[in-house]
C-alpha positions as CSV (number, residue, x, y, z in Angstrom):
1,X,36.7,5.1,-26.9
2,X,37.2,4.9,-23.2
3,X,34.2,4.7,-20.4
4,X,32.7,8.5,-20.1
5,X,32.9,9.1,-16.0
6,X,29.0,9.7,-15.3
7,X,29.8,12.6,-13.6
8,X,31.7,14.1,-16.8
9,X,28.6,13.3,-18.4
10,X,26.3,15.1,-15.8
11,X,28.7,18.6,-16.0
12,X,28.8,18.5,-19.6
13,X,24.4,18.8,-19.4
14,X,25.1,21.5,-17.5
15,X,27.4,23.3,-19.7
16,X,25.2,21.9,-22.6
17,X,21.9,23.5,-21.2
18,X,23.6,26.9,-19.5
19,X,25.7,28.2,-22.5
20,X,28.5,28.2,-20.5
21,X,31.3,27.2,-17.7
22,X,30.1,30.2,-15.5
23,X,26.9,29.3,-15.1
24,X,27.5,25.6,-14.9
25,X,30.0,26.0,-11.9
26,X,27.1,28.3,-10.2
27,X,24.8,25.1,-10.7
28,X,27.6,22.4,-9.4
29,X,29.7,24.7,-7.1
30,X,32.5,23.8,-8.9
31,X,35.5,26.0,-10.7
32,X,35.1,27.2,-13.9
33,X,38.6,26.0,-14.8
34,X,38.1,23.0,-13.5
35,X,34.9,22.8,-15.2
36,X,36.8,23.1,-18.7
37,X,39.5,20.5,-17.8
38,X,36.7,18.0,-17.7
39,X,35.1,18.8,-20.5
40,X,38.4,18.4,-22.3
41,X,39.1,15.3,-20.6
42,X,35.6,14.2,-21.9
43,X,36.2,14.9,-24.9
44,X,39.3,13.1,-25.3
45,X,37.7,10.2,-23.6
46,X,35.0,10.2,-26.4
47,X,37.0,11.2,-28.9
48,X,34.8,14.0,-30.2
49,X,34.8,17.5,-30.3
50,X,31.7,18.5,-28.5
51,X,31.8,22.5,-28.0
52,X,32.7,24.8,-30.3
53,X,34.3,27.3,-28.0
54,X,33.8,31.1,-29.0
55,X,33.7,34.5,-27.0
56,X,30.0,34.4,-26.0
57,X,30.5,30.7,-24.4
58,X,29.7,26.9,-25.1
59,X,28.1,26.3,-28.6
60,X,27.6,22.6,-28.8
61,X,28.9,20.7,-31.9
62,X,27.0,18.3,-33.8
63,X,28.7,15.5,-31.8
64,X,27.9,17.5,-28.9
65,X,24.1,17.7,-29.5
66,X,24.1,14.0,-30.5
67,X,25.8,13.1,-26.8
68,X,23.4,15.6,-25.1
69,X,20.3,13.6,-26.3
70,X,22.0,10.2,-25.0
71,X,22.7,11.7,-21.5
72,X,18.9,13.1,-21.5
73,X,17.9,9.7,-21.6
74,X,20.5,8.6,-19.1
75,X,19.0,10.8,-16.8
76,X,15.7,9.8,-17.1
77,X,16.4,6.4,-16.5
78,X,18.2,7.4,-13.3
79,X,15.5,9.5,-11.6
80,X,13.0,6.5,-12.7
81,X,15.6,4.3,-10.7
82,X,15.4,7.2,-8.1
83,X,11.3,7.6,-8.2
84,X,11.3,3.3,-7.7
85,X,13.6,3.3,-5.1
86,X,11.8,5.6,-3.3
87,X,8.6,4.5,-3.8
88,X,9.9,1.3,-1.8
89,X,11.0,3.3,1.2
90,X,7.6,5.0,1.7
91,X,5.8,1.3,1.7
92,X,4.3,0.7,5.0
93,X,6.1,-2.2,7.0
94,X,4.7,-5.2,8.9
95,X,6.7,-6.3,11.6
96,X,5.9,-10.6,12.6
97,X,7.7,-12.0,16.1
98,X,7.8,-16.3,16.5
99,X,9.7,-18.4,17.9
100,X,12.3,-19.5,16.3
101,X,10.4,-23.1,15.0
102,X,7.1,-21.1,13.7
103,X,9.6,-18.4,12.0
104,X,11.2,-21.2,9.7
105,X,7.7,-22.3,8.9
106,X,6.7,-18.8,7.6
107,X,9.7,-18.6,5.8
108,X,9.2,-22.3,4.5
109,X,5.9,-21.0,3.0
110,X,7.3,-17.2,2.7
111,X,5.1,-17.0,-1.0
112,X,1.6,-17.7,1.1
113,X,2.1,-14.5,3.9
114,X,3.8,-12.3,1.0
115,X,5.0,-11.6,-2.5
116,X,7.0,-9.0,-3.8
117,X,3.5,-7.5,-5.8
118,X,2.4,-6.7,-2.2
119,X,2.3,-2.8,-1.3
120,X,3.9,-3.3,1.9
121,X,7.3,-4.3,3.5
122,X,8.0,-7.1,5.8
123,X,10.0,-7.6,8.4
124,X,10.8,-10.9,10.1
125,X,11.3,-11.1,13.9
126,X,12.3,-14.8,15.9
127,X,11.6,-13.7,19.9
128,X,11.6,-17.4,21.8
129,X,11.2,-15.1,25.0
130,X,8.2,-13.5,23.5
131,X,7.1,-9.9,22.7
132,X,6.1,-6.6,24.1
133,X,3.5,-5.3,22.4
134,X,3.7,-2.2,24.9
135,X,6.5,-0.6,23.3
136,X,5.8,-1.5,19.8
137,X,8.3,-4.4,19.1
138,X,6.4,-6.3,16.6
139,X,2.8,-5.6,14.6
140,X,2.2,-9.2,15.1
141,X,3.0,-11.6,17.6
142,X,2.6,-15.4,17.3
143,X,2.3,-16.5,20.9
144,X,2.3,-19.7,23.3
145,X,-0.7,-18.9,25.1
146,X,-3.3,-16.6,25.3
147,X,-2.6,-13.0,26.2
148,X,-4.3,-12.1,30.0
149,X,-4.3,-8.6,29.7
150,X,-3.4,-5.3,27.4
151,X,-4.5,-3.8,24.6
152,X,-4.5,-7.0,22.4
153,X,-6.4,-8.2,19.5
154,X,-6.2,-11.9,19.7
155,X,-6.9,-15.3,17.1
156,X,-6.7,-18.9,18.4
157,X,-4.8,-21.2,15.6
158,X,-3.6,-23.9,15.7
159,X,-3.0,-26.8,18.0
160,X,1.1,-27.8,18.2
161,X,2.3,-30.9,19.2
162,X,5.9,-32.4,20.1
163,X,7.3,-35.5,20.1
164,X,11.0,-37.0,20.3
165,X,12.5,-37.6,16.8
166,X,15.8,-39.2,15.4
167,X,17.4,-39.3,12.5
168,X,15.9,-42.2,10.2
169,X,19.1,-44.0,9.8
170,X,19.2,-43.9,13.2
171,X,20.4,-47.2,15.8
172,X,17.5,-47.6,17.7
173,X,19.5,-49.5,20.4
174,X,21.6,-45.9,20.5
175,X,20.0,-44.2,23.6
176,X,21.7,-40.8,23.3
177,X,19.6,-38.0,24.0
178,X,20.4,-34.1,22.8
179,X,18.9,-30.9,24.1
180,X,19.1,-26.9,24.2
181,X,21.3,-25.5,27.1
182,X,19.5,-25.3,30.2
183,X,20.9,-21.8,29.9
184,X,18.9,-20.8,26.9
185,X,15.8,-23.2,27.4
186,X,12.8,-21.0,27.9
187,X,9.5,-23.4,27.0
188,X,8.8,-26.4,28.2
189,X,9.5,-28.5,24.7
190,X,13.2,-26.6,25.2
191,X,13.6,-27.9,29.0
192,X,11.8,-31.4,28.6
193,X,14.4,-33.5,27.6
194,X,16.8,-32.7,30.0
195,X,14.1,-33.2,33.2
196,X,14.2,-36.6,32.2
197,X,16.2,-38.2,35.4
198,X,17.2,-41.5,32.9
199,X,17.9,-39.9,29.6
200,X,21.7,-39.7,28.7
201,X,21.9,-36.5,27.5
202,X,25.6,-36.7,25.2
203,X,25.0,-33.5,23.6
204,X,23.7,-29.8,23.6
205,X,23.8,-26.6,21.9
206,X,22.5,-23.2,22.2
207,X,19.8,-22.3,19.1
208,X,16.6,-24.3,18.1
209,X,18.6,-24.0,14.4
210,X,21.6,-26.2,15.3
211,X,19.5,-28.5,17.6
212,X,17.1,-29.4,14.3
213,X,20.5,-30.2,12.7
214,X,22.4,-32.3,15.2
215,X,19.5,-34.8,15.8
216,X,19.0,-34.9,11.8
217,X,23.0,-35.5,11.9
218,X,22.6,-38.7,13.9
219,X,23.8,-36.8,17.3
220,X,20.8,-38.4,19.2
221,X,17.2,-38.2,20.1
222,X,15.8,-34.6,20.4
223,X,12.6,-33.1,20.9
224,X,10.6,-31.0,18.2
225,X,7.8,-29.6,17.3
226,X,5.8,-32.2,14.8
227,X,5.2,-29.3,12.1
228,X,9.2,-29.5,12.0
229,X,10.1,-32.9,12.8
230,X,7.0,-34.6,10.5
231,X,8.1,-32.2,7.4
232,X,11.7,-33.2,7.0
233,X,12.3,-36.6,5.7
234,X,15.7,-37.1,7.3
235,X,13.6,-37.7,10.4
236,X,11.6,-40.1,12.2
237,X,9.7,-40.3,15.3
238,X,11.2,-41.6,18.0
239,X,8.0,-42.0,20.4
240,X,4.3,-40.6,20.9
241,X,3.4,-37.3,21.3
242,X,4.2,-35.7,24.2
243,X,1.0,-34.6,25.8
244,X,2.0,-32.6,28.5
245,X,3.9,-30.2,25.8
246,X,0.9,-29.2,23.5
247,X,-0.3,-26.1,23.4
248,X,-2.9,-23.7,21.5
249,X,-1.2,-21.3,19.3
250,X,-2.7,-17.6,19.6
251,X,-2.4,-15.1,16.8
252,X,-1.8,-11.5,18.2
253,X,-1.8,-7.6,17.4
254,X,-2.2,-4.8,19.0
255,X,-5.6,-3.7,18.9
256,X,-4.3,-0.1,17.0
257,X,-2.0,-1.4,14.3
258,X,-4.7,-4.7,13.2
259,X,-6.8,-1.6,11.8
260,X,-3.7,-1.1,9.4
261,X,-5.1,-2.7,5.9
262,X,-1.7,-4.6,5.1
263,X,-1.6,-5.6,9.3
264,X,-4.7,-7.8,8.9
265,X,-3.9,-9.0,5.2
266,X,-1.0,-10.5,7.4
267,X,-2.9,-11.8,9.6
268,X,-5.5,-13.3,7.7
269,X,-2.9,-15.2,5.6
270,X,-1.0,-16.0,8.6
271,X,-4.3,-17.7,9.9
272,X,-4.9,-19.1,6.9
273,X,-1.4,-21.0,6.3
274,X,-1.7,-22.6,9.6
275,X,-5.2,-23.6,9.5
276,X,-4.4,-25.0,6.1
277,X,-1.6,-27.3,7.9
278,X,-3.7,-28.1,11.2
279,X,-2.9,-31.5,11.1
280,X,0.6,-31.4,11.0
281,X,0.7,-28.8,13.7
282,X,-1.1,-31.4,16.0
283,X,0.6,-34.6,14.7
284,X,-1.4,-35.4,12.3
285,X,1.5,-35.9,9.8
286,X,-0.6,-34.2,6.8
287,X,0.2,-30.6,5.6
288,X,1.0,-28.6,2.4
């Protein structure tokens, strides 16, 4: 027997449950004629004869009421793929902005802030210039510093430090220094390294990702946070921390949406994650 077409399937419920091609091609909009040329091409494609075909319309055949039942149950299972589907579109969404650093640490730790049991949908934002909470750009914002002004609901975390790392199978007597562009650099970790007057500065690219990768790569010495540099073994610090670069990190919402339920579950998990991993935030080389 060859594949049914689904849509056969579908017109032949409709002659199945009206009696007839008339009324089925009032229900689909299509032709009668055309109705009965699938019917016949379904027919051959099952190889059964499922109408018995008389003056008063569409009698179904024993075959015919046997492949009625199985499409009953096809459609079924297609409006409870329907019904699912849609139940996912009407789940509320949380919106998160980070920079691009803290975003790879929520989605190192993704199971912690969300599963897929949660009644809510998530989406993911990486803003190094920052957020606007003004015009709605993100629920929650992870921030540098502590919001001045505006109608902001705000949580101190953690402390972050930074300090220079290498690769571990680094040549220490290798001075070569790599940075972000000092067209892209926006904080002061990102324009550190090159306003150091005697560091030889051999390489630089244009995304926190790539930077991460070069200095693991053995391109030269680079600046990172420690939550990112102390977690990847391919690493090793290549100094002290850099005081002058450590600074408080400030969970954020705008005072309306943190009312939401699933807004301050991701908050509270958020807070709860980094707490969790304070020490390796602020050097500490310890975190889970």
């Amino acid at each position: 027997m060859k594949d049914a077409n689904w849509d056969d399937l579908q017109l032949f419920f409709h002659v199945a449950t009206t009696g007839g091609l008339s009324a089925a091609a009032s229900k689909t909009g299509l032709s009668a004629p055309t109705i009965g040329r699938r019917m016949l091409a379904l027919e051959r494609a099952t190889g059964r004869a499922l109408f018995t075909r008389g003056p008063t319309g569409y009698l179904l055949a024993k075959d015919g009421t046997a492949l009625l039942e199985r499409v009953r149950l096809m459609q079924e299972a297609a409006q409870s793929i329907s019904d699912w589907r849609g139940e996912v579109l009407t789940l509320p969404i949380v919106s998160t902005a980070a920079d691009s650093w803290t975003s790879r640490f929520i989605a190192d730790h993704l199971a912690r802030i969300w599963t897929p049991k949660d009644r809510f949908r998530m989406c993911y934002k990486t803003c190094d210039a920052g957020v606007d909470f003004t015009y709605r750009e993100a629920h929650i914002a992870i921030r540098h510093s502590r919001p001045e002004n505006g109608n902001i609901a705000i949580r101190r975390s953690v402390t972050v430090a930074h300090a220079a790392y290498q690769a571990a199978s680094f040549d220490d007597d290798n001075r070569n220094w790599i940075s972000l562009g000092t067209d892209i650099a926006i904080t002061p970790a990102d324009k550190w390294t090159f306003e150091q007057p005697d560091y030889w500065i051999t390489g630089w690219t244009n995304t926190p990702h790539m930077l991460f990768h070069l200095i693991r790569g053995g391109a030269g010495r680079g600046v990172l946070p420690c939550f990112i540099g102390d977690a990847e073994p391919g690493l090793t610090r290549a100094g002290p921390i850099i005081e002058p670069l450590t600074y408080d990190m400030w969970i954020t919402a705008h005072d309306d949406e943190r009312q939401r339920p699933e807004v301050r579950t991701v908050i509270d998990r958020l807070a709860a994650l980094f707490g969790e991993n304070e020490d390796l935030f602020a050097g500490g080389k310890r975190g889970g």
